[in-house]
GUGUFI-352024 format. One record per atom (N, C-alpha, C): residue in three letters; x, y, z. Coordinates in steps of 0.001 Angstrom, whole numbers, plus 500000, padded with zeros to 6 digits. Layout:
AlaXYZ
...
This chain:
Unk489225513326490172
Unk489620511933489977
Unk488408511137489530
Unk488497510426488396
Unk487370510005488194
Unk487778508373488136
Unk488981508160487920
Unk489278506144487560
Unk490574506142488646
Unk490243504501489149
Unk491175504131490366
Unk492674504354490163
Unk493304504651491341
Unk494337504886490887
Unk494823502909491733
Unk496192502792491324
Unk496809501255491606
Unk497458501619493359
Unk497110500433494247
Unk497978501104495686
Unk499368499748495509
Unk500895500234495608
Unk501329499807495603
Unk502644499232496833
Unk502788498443497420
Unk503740498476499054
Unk504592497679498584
Unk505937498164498777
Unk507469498015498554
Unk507858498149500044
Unk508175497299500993
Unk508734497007502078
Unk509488495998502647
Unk511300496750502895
Unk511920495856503098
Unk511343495807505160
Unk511256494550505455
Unk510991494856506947
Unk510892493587507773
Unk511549493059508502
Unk511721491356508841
Unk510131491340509636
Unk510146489947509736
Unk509315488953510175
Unk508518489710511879
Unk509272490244512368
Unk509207490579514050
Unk508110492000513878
Unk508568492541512716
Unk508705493942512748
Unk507805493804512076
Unk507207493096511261
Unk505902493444510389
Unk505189492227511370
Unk505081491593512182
Unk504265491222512522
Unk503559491568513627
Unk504223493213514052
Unk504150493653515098
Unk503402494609514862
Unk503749495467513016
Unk503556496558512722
Unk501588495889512507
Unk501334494906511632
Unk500126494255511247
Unk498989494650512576
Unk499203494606513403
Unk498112494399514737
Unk498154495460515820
Unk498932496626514841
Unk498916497976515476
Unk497921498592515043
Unk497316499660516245
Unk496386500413515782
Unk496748501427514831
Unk496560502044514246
Unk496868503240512879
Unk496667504534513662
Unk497541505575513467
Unk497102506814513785
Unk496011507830512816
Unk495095508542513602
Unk494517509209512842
Unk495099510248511098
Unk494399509909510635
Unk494782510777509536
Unk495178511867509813
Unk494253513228510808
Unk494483514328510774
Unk495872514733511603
Unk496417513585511676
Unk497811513328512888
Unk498729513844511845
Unk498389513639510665
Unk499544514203509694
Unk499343515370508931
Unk500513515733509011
Unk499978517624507989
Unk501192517167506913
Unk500814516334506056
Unk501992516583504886
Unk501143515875503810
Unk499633515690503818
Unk498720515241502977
Unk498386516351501689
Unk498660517172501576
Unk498698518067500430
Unk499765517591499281
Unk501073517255500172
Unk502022517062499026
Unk501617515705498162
Unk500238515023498312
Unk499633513871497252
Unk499337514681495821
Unk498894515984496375
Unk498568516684494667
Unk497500517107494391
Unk496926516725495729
Unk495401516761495697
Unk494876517932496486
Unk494014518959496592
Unk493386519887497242
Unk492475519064498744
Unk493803519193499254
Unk492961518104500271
Unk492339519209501818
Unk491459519017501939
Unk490468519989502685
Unk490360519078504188
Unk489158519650505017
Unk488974518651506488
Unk488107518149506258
Unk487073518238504936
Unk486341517347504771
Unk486969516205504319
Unk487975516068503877
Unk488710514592503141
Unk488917514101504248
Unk489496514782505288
Unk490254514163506750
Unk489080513563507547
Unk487936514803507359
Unk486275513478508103
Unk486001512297507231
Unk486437512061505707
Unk485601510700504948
Unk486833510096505589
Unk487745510741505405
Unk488576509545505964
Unk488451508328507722
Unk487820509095508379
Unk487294508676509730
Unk486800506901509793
Unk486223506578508832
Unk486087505545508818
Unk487192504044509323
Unk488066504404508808
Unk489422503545508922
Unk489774503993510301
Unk489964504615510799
Unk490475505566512178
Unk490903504339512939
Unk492447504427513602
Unk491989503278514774
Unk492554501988514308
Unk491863501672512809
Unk492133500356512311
Unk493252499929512384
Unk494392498604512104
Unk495377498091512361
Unk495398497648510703
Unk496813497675510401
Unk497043496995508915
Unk496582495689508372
Unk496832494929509670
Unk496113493952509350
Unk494318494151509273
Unk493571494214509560
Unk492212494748509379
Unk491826495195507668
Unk492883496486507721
Unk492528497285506536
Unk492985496268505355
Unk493859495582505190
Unk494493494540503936
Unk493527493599504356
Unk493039493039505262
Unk492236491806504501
Unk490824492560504154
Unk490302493644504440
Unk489822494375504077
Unk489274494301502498
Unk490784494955502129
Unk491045495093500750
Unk490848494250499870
Unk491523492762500718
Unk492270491695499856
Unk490649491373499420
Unk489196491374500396
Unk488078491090500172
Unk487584492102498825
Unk487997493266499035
Unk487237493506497907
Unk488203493923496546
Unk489036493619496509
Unk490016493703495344
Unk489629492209494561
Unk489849490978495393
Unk489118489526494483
Unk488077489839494010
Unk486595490605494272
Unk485751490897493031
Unk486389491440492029
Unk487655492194492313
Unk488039493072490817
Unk488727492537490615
Unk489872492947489101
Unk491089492223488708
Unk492243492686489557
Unk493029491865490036
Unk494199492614490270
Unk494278492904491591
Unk495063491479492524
Unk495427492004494080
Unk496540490707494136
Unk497368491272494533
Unk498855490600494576
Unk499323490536495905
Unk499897489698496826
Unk500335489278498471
Unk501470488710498173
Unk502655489144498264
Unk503746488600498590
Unk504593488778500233
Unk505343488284500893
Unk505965488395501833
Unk506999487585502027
Unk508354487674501314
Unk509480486807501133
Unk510005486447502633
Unk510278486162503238
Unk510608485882504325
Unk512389485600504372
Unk512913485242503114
Unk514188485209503023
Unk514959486213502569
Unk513902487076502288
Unk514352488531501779
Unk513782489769502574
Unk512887488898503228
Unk512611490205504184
Unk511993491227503938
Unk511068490926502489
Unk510055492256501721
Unk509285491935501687
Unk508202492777501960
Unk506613492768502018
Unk506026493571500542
Unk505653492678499581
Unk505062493549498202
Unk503723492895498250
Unk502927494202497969
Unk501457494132497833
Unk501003495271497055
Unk499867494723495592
Unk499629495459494878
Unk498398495119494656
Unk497174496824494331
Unk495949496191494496
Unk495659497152492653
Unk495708496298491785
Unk495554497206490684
Unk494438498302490629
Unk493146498070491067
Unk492098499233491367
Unk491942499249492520
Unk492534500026492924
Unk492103500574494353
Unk490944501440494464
Unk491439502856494356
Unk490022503804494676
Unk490597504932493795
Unk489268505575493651
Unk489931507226493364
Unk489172508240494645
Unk488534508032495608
Unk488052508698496073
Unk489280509186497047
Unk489273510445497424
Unk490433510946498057
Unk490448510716499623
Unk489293510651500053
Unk488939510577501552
Unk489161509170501911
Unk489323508073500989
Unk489594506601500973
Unk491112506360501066
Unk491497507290499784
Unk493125507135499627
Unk493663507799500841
Unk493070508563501540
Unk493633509651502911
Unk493334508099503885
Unk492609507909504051
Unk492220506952505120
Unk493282505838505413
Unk492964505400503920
Unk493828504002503710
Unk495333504228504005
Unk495587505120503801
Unk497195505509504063
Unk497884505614505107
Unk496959506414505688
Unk496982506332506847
Unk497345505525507995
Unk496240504141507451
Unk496363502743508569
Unk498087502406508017
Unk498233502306506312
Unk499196502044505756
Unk500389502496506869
Unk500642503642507105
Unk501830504437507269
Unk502214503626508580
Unk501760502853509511
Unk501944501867510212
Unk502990501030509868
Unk502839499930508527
Unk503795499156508018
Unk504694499897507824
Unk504982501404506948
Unk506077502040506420
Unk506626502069507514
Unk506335502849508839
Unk507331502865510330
Unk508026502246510689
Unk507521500153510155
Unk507962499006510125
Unk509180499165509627
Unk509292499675508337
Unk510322499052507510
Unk511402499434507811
Unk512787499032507039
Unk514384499111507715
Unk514622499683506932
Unk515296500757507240
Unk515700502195506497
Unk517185501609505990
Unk517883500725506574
Unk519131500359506395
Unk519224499237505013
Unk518236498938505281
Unk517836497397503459
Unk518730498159502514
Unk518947499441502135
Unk519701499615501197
Unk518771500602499981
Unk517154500209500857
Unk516420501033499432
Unk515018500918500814
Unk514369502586500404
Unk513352502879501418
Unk512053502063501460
Unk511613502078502491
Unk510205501326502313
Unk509066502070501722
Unk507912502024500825
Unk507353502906500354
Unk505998502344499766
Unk504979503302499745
Unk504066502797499234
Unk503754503955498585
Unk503256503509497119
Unk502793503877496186
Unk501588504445495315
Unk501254505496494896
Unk499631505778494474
Unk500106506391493222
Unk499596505402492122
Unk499896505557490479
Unk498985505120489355
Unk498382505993488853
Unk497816505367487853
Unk498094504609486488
Unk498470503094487212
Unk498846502439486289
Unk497744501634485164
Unk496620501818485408
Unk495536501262484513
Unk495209501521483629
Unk495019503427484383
Unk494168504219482889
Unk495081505288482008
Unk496438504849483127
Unk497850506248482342
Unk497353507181482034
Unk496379508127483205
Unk496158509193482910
Unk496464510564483865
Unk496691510084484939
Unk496911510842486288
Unk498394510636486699
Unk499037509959485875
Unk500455509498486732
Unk500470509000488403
Unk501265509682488804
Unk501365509580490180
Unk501081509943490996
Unk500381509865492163
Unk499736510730493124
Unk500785511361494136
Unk501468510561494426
Unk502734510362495304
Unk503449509344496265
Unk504065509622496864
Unk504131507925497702
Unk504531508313499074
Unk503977507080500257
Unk504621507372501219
Unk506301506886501407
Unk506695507354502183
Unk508355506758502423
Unk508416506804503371
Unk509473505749503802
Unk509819505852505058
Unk510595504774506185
Unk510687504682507184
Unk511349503282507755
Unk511919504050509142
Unk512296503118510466
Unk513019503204511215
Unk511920504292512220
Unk510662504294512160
Unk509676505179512840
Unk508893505759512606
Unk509514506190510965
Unk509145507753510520
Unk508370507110509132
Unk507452508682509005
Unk507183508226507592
Unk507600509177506912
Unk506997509936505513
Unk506598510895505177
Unk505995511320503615
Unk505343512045503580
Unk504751512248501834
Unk506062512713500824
Unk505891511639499865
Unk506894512268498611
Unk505391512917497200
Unk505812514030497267
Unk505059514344495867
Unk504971513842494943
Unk503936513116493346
Unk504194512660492672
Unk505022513457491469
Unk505372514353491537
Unk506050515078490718
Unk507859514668490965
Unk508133514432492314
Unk509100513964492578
Unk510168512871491820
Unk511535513524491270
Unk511929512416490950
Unk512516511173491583
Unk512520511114492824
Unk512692510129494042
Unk511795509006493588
Unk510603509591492869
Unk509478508164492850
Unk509391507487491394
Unk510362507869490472
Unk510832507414489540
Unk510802505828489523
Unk512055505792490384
Unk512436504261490756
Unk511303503495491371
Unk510150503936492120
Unk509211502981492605
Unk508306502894491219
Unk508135503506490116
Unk507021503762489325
Unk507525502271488606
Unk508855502804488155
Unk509718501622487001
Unk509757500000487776
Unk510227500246489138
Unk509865498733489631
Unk508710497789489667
Unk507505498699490058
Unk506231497976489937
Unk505548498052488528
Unk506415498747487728
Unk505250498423486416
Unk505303497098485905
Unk506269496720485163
Unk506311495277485125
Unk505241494094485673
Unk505095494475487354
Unk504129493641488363
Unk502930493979487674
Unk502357495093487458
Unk501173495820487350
Unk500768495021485701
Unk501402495034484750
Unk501170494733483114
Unk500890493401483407
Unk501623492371484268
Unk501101491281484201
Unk499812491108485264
Unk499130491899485922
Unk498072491927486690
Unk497176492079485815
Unk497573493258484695
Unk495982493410484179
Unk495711492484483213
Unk496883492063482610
Unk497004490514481376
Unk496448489779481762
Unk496000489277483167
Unk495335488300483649
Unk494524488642484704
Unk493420487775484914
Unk492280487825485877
Unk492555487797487443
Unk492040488192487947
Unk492525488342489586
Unk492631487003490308
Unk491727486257489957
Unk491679484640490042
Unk492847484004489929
Unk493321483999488686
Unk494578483520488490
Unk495625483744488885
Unk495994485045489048
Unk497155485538489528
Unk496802485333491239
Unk495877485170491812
Unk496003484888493500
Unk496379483258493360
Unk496061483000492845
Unk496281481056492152
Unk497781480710492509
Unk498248481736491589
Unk499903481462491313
Unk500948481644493309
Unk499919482951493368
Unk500262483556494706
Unk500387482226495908
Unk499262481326495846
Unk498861480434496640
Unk500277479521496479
Unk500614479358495355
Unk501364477872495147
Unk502919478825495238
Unk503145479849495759
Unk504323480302496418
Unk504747479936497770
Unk505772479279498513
Unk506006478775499537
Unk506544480080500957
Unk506487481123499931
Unk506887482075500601
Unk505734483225500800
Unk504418483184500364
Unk503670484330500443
Unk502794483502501556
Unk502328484579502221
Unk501691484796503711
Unk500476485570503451
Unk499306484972503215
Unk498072485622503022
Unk497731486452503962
Unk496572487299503479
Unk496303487782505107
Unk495289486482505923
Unk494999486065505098
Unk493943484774505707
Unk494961484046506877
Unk496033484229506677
Unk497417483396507612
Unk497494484060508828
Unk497651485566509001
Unk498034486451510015
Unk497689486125511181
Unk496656485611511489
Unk496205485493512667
Unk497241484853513153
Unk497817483960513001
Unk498371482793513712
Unk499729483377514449
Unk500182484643514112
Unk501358485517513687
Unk501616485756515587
Unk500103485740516073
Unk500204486222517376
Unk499416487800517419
């Protein structure tokens, strides 16, 4: 892997349930054995870089992010509250694998969040939408407890690729500045700068 791949979160999941899922601790990475099906030759050395995050809570790891995605182009916070979906897209994320293991990890927290019943799964996403050269890494899925790895070869992840591209073309069209701008003057997005207050 040499260029970032995009991290993308599609979660239907109410107000109670993600504000519960946010300030949970994350289970260890090596807690999961279904990290191969990303595509990647993933070894126990990926599972030690990953150590860093260990522990962390979603909330932690996203404002995390949200800090260092504003130096780059491209970090998107939505949380509809009348719809009950949590979308967050960080156009360069990472390519390092022990990062993407890590980060997912804390991630797979929110996915547990989400409501398997919304009609469409909760999921987060690893795609190279920047450099269109790696496709898809794979995605997590999941809701109602559970998570689990979908392969990017999978045609299940079709439908998440086609939904967020759209989001993604207008991220890179414009500066990260701007597009958090627009984010701000939404009456419905919930920064992470907000969370605290959540309880």
């Amino acid at each position: 892997m040499s260029e970032p791949y995009s991290l993308i979160i599609s979660l239907p999941v109410g107000a109670p349930a993600l504000r519960q899922a946010l300030g949970q601790a994350s289970q260890p990475a090596s807690s999961f054995d279904d990290w191969n099906l990303l595509g990647f030759d993933v070894e126990a050395v990926h599972l030690e870089r990953a150590a860093p995050t260990r522990g962390w809570t979603p909330r932690r790891y996203l404002g995390e992010l949200r800090g260092d995605a504003r130096e780059e182009m491209g970090w998107m916070f939505r949380y509809d509250e009348g719809a009950g979906r949590l979308t967050c897209i960080v156009a360069l994320w990472t390519q390092n694998l022990g990062e993407i293991i890590g980060g997912l990890a804390v991630l797979r927290t929110l996915v547990q969040a989400a409501d398997r019943n919304a009609g469409d799964p909760g999921h987060i996403l690893v795609h190279d939408y920047v450099f269109e050269a790696a496709g898809s890494a794979g995605a997590v899925v999941g809701g109602n407890g559970t998570t689990q790895i979908v392969a990017g070869t999978s045609s299940l992840i079709l439908p998440f690729v086609a939904a967020a591209k759209p989001l993604l073309q207008g991220m890179i069209e414009v500066a990260g500045d701007v597009f958090e701008g627009d984010l701000t003057r939404d009456p419905d997005a919930l920064l992470i700068d907000h969370f605290a207050h959540w309880g």
